[in-house]
C-alpha positions in Angstrom: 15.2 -1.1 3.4 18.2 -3.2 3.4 21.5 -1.4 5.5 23.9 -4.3 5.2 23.2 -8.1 5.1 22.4 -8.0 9.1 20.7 -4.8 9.5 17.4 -2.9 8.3 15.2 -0.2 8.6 11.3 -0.7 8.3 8.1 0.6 10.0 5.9 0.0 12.3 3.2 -1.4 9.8 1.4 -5.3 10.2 -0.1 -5.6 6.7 -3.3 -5.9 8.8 -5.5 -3.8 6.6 -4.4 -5.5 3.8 -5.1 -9.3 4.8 -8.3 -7.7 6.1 -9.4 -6.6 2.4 -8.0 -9.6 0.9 -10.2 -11.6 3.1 -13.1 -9.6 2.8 -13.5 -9.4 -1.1 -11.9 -13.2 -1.0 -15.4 -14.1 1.3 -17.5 -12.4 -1.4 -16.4 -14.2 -4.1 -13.6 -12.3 -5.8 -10.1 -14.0 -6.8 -7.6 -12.0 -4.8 -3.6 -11.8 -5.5 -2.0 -10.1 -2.1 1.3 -9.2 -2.4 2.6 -9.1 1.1 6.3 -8.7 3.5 7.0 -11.7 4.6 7.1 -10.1 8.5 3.0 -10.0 8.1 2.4 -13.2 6.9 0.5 -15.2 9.4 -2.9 -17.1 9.3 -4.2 -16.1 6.0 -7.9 -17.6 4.7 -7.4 -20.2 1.8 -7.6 -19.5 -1.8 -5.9 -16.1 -1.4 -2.7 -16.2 -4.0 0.1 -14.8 -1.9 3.2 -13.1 -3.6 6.1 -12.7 -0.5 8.3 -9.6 -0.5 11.1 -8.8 1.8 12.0 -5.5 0.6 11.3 -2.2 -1.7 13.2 -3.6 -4.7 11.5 -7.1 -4.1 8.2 -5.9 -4.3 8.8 -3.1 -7.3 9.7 -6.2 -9.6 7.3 -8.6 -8.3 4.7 -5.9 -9.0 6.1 -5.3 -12.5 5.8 -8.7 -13.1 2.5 -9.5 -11.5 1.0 -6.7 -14.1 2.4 -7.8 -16.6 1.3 -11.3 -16.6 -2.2 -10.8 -15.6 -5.1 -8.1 -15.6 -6.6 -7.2 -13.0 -10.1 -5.2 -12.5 -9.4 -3.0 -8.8 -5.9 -2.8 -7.4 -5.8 -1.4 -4.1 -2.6 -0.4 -3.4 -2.2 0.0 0.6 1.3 -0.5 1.7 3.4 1.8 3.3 6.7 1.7 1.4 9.6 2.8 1.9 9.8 6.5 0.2 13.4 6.5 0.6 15.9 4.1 -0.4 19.5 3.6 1.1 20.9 3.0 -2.4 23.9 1.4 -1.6 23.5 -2.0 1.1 26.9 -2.7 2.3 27.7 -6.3 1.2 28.6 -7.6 4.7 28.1 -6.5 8.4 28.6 -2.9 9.3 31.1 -3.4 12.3 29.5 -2.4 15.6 31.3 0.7 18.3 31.6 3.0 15.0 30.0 5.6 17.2 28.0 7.9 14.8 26.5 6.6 11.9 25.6 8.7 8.7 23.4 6.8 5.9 22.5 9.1 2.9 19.1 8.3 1.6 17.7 9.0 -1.9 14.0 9.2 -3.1 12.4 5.8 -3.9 10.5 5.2 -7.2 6.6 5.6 -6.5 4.9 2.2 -7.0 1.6 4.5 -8.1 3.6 5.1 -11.3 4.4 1.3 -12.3 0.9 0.3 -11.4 -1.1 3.2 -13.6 1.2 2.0 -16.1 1.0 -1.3 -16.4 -2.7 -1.8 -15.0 -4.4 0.2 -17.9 -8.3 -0.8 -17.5 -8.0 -1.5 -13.5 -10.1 0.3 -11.0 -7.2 1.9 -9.3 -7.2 2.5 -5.1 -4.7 4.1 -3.2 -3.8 5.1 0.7 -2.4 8.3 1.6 -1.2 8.9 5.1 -0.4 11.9 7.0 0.7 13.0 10.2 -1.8 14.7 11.3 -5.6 15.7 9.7 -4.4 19.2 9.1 -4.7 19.2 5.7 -5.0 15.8 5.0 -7.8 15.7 2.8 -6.2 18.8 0.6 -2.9 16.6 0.5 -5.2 13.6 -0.5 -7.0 15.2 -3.6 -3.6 16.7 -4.2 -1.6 12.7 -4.3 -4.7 11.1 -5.9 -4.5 14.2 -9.2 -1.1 13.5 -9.3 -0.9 10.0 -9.8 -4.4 9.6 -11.7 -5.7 6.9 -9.9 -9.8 6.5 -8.9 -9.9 6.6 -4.9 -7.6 7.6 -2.4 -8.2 6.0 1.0 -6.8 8.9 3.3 -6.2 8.4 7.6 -4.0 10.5 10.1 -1.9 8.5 12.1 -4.4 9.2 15.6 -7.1 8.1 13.0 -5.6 4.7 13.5 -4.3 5.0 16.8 -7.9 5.5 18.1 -10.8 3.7 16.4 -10.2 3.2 13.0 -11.2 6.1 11.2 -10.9 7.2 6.9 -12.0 9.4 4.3 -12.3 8.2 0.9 -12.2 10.4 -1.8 -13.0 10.0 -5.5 -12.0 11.9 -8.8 -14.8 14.5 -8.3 -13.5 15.4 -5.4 -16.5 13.5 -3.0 -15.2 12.8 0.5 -17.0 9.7 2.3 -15.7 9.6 5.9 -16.0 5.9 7.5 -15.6 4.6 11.1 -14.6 0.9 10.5 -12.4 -1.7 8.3 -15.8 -3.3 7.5 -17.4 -0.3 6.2 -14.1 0.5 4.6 -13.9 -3.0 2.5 -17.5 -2.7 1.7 -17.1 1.0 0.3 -14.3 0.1 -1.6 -15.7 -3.3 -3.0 -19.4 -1.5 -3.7 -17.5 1.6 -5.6 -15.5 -0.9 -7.7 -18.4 -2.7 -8.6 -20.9 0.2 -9.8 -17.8 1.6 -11.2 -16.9 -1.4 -13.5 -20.7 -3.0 -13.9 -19.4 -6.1 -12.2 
């Protein structure tokens, strides 16, 4: 999220699982879009069509514009955006020695809302990540109900601190709990598959 034209806020994220599930359905055969923040793009396999973002707004029209223009039959949508939005970048350079600094923030638009809208026929995949497993897989069916979407990918943030650990949840409310990004890509790839008659 953009502060002024200097300064920003982001996370701590690499984009990691996503170039990981890009190249993995990319190595069996699929034609994979990735739309990506520039800060994660590194060594990337070839004939992987990369869409750069730099920030919330980027991305929200890109993605627009990327549905519109093409169909797609899975979307996995894995990135952790920004749920709040400072609405208002200052045009220049915030001058340092201010002391405190307040910055009001306002809710973001949820990209699970453009994407069930304008992806009508996809196989739709999201991530949902907590603080903790208390309740995590509750808060999980609770996200994937609300937006309407197929799977929810759920973790806890020790679940990725550790050895990579997820549950994956479908409409009915079945929870598959798996220990690796392999078995994660192949889940995901196998479900979309059966679930499609590709």
């Amino acid at each position: 999220m953009k502060i002024d034209r200097v300064r920003i806020l982001t996370n701590v994220f690499t984009g990691k699982t996503s170039v990981y599930l890009a190249s993995y359905f990319k190595r069996r055969n699929c034609k994979v879009t990735l739309l990506l923040n520039t800060h994660c793009i590194n060594k990337l396999p070839q004939g992987i069509k990369i869409i750069p973002f730099r920030y919330f707004q980027d991305l929200r029209k890109m993605l627009i514009k990327e549905l519109k223009q093409n169909q797609y039959d899975i979307i996995i949508h894995t990135a952790a955006v920004s749920d709040y939005l400072f609405k208002h970048p200052l045009k220049g350079k915030l001058p340092s020695g201010r002391g405190k600094l307040t910055i009001k923030l306002s809710a973001a638009p949820k990209l699970t809302h453009i994407i069930r809208r304008y992806a009508k026929g996809a196989y739709l995949v999201q991530f949902k990540l907590e603080s903790s497993g208390n309740a995590l897989i509750s808060r999980a069916k609770k996200s994937l109900n609300k937006n309407k979407f197929d799977l929810v990918v759920a973790n806890a943030l020790n679940d990725l601190e550790n050895n990579y650990h997820a549950s994956i949840i479908n409409k009915k409310g079945i929870v598959k709990e798996i220990s690796s990004k392999r078995e994660l890509a192949k889940t995901l790839l196998d479900t979309t598959r059966t679930n499609l008659n590709l």
